[in-house]
N, C-alpha and C positions, 0 to 999 in steps of 0.2 A: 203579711208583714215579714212574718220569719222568711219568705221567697224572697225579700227586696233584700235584705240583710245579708243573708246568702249571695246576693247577685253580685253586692259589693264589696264584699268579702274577697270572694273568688277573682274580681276585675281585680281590686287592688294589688292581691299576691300575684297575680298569673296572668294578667295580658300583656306584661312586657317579656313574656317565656317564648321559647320555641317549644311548641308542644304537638307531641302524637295527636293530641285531641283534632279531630277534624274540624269543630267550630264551637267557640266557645258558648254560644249563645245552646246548641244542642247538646251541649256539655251540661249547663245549667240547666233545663229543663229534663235532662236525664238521670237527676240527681235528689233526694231528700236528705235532709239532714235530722240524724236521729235526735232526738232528747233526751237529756241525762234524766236519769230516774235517784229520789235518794236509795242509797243503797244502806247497809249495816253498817256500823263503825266500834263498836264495843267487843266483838271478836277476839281471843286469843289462839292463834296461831299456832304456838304448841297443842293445846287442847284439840283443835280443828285436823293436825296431821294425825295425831292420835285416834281420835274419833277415825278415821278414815284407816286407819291403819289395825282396830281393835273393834269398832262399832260396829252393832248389830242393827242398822238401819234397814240392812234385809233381814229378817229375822226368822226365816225358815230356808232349811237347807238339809243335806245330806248326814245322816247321823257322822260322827267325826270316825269313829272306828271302820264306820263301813266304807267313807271316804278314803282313810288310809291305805286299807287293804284292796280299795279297787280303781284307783286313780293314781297318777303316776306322784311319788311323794316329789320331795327337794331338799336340796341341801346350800343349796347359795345362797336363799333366805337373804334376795335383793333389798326388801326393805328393813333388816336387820330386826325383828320384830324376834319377842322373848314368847316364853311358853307356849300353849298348842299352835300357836300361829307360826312358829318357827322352822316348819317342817309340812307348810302348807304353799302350794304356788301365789306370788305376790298377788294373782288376781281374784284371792278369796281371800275370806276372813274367819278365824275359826271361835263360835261366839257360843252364848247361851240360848236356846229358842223359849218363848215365853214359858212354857212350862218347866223348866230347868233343864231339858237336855242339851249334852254338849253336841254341837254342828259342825258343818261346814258351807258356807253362803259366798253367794258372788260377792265381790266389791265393787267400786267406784272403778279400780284399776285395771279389771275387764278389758276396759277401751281407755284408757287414759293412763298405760306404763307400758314403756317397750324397753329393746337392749336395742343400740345399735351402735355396731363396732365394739361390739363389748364392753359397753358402757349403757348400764342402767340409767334411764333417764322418766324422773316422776312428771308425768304432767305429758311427756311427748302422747301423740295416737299411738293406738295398737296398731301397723300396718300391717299384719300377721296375722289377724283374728279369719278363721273359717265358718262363716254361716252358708255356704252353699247347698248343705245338704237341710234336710227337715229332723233336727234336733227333737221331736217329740218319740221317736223313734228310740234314742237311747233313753231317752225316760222310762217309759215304758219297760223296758229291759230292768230298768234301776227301781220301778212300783215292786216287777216281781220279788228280785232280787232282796230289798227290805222287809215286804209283806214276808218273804220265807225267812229269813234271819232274823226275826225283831218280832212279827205278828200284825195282822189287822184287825183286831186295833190293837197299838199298842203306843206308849209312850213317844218312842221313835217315829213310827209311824204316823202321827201324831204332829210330829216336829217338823216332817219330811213335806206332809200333804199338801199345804196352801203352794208351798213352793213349786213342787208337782203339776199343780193343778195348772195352776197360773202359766207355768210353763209351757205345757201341751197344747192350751187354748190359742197364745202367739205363738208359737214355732212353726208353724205351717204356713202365714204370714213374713216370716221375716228371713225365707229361703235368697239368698243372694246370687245374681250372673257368674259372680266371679271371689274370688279369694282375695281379702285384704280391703274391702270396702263395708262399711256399717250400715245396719239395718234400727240404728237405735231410735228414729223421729216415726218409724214404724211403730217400734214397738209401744211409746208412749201414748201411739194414738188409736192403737187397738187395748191395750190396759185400761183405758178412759173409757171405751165401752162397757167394760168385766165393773167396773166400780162407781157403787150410788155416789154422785157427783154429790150429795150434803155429807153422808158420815160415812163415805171412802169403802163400805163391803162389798165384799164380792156378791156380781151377780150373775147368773149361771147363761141367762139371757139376754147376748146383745143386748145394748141401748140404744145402738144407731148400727146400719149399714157400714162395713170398713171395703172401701173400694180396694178391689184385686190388684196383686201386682206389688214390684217393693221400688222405690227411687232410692238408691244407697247414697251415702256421703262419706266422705275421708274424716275423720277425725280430727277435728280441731285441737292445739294444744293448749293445755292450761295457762299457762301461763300467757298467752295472750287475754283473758278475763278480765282481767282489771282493767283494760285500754277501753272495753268495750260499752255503749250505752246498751243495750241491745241483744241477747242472747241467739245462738243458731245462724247459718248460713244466712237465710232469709231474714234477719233481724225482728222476727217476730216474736221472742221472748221477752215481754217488756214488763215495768216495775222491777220489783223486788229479785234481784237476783239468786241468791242463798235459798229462796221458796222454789224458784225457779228449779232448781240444778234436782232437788228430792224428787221432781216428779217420776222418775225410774224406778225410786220404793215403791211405790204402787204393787210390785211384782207380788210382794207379800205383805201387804201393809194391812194391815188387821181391821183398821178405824181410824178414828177422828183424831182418838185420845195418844195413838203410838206416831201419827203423825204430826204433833204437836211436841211431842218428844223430839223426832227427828229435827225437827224445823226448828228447835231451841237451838241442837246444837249442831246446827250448820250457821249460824251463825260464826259459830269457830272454826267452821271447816272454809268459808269462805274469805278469812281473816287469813285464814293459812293458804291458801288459793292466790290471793292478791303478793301472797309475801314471796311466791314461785315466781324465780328468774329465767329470762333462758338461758342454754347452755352456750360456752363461748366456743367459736369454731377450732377446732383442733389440733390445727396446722399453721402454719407462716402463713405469712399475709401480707403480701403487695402495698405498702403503705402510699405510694408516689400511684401506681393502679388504680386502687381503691380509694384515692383522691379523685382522680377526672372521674373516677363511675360516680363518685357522692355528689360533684355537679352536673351530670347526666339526669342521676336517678333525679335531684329536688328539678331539674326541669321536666321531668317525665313522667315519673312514678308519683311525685309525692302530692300531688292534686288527689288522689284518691287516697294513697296508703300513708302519706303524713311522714312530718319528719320529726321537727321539734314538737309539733300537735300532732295530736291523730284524730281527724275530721270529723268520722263517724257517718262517714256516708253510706247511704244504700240507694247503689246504683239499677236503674231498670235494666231486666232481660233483656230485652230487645236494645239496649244500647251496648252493654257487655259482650255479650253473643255468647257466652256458656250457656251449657245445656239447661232449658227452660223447664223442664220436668220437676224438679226438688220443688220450683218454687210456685207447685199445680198439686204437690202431694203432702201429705203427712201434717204439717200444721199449716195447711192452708184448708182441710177439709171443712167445710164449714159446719159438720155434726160434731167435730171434734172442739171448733173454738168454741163454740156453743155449752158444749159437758165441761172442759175447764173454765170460761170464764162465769159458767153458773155454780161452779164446785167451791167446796172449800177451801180451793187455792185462792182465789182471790176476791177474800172476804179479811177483815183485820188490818191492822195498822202495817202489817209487812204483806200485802197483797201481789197477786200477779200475776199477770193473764195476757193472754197469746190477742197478734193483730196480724191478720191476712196483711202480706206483702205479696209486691211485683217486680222483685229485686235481690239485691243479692248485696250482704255486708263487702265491701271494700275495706278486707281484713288489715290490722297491723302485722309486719313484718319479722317482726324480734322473733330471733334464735331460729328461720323459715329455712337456713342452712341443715335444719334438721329435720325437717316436715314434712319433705319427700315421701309420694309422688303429690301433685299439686291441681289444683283447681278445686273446688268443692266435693266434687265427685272421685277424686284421685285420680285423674285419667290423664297425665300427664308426669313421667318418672323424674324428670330433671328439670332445673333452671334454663340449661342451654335452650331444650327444645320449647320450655313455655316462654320466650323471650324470642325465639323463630319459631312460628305454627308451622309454617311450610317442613319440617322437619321431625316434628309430633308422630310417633308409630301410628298406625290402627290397630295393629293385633303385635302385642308386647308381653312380654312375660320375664317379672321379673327376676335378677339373678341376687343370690349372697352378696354382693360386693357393693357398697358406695362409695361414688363417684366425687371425690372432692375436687377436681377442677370443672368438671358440670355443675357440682351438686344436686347432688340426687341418686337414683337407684342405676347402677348397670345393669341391660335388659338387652335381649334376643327377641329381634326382630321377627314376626310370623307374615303370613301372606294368606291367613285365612284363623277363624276361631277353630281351635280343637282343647275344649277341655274345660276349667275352671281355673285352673293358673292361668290364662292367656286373657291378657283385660281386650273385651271385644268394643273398640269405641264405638263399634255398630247397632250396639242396642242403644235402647228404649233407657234414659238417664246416664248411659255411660258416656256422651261426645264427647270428646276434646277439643271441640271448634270454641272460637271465639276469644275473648279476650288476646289479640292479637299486635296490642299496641307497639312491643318489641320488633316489631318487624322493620321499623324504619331503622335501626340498626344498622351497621356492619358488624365485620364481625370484632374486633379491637374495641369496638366502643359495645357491643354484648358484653365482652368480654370483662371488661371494664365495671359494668355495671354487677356482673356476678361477683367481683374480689369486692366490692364496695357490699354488697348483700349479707356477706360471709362475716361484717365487723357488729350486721345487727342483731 
């Protein structure tokens, strides 16, 4: 039923269009339409950036002193935050570890705050973050280093360990090709192994096989969330979304009972989630331009990415043509859907639990003038060339500077991979082929379509 609805839907809006689509009938059948799940509504927003901003949702980390003195401090103190967090990089939080000592722990902002152009922006990806090497490596360094400062056992040590621990177990797993692409759908699904799927403890012994190998992805930004039914590239995050987003405490999540803490108040933090706008683009803007591109993109674009609605489609691989690997790894394993949809997560009146897709969300586009580089994988710097494939680098590296008439990152061309700066579309998850529908283009009406891009 919901296929017929859809079919008519789609005829009424879009069979009097000129569209890239090659036919619409292979249109339709290359398309699902996701389902809204309820989500939370009693949420306060203040509380929720705060939480995120002060909360010890991770709750074991580096003593704060030993932090200080061995990790580079700050003084810009992006998120303007008061006492020990003040003087700590926006992408930690400086908290209590259960037993009272004072810390230092990741946050949320890890992957989800960057600068660009010298402007802090909460919510954009990290395009910056370096997992190339095997991070268990400076752990290690940082066991001794505490063990001789502090004692084992001791208090600190103590505070330090589960974080430690947990760490070294994934870091070996979540090594990256290249700089600037996330290992995070990795890491969720090797953590899922470490932890009894009823009351969340560590366990020293696998639970399941985690197949070799990483499929990175670019980092989504927050503020597209609230558009969305469906969580992750692949839209398999489904139900409850605020349960959804904690699964990365895992890292150090004690139990049942601190996870139940968490999960109260994310509620607030996803109240404060939905209220993130994106940023407006920063320059003049073509308003007579950016007019023909607005009736370009609703005959082009907006079948999938939505104008006044946003459809919530998840379109198959094989009709898309981006790289087919994300949507073969990490929450499509099937020992992984298995341990979370048997876990504590989705169990309760806010439940929620992962569903094997063959496809890929047909994301909303707001504030995407700033989300550079692009496709799921980031393997594409600017707007210009993901709007021409025939023009896509293979071997790019990218430079300081963004592109405001591209939109997007300016990059130096390679003719072969040397290094971990250079995104090699040659490997195994990194292509840049596919979604190619800009192609029918020239170049005036590209053109056109990017000042119209830049208004959302």
């Amino acid at each position: 039923m919901k296929r017929i609805i859809l079919l008519i839907t789609v005829s009424l809006n879009y069979s009097c269009q000129d569209t890239v689509i090659d036919n619409n009938d292979h249109f339709i059948e290359s398309i699902s339409s996701i389902p809204e799940y309820a989500q939370r509504e009693s949420g306060d927003p203040v509380k929720g950036k705060n939480y995120l901003l002060y909360g010890d949702y991770i709750s074991s980390g580096f003593p704060y002193d030993f932090f200080l003195s061995n990790f580079p401090s700050t003084t810009e103190n992006a998120l303007n935050r008061s006492g020990n967090s003040a003087v700590i990089p926006f992408s930690f939080n400086a908290v209590k570890a259960r037993n009272g000592i004072d810390i230092v722990a990741p946050n949320c902002f890890q992957c989800h705050a960057q600068y660009l152009n010298g402007e802090f922006m909460l919510g954009l990806g990290n395009y910056d973050s370096d997992y190339t090497f095997d991070q268990s490596l400076t752990l290690t360094f940082s066991d001794q280093a505490i063990a001789s400062e502090y004692g084992n056992p001791s208090l600190e040590w103590s505070a330090y360990e589960p974080f430690s621990k947990a760490s070294k177990v994934v870091a070996p797993y979540l090594v990256t090709e290249v700089k600037g692409v996330n290992p995070a759908d990795k890491l969720t699904a090797v953590l899922g192994a470490h932890r009894n799927p009823e009351n969340l403890e560590w366990v020293e012994e696998a639970l399941y096989d985690i197949p070799a190998g990483l499929i990175p992805t670019d980092v989504p930004a927050l503020w597209l969330m609230k558009k969305k039914n469906a969580l992750y590239y692949t839209g398999s995050g489904r139900g409850d979304h605020a349960r959804l987003i904690t699964l990365a405490e895992i890292l150090t999540m004690p139990d049942t009972a601190k996870a139940r803490e968490v999960d109260h108040d994310f509620t607030d933090v996803y109240a404060f989630l939905e209220s993130i706008e994106p940023p407006l683009f920063p320059e003049s803007i073509d308003s007579e331009k950016a007019s023909k591109g607005e009736m370009l993109y609703n005959d082009h674009c907006a079948k999938c990415h939505g104008a006044d609605i946003y459809p919530n489609y998840l379109v198959d691989v094989d009709y898309v043509g981006t790289d087919p690997e994300l949507a073969k790894a990490n929450f499509a394993y099937v020992d992984f859907l298995n341990w979370y949809n048997g876990s504590w997560y989705n169990q309760g009146i806010n439940k929620a639990y992962f569903e094997k897709t063959e496809g890929y969300v047909a994301p909303p586009l707001d504030g995407i003038w700033a989300t550079a580089p692009y496709l799921h994988n980031g393997s594409v710097p600017d707007l210009e060339s993901l709007l021409n494939s025939a023009t896509r680098p293979e071997y790019w590296k990218r430079r300081e500077t963004y592109n405001m008439e591209k939109v997007g990152w300016d990059y130096i061309v390679y003719s072969a991979t040397a290094g971990t700066t250079i995104y090699d579309t040659k490997k195994k998850g990194y292509s840049n082929k596919g979604h190619s529908y800009g192609d029918v283009f020239n170049a005036t009406e590209r053109s056109q379509i990017i000042e119209y891009l830049k208004t959302l």
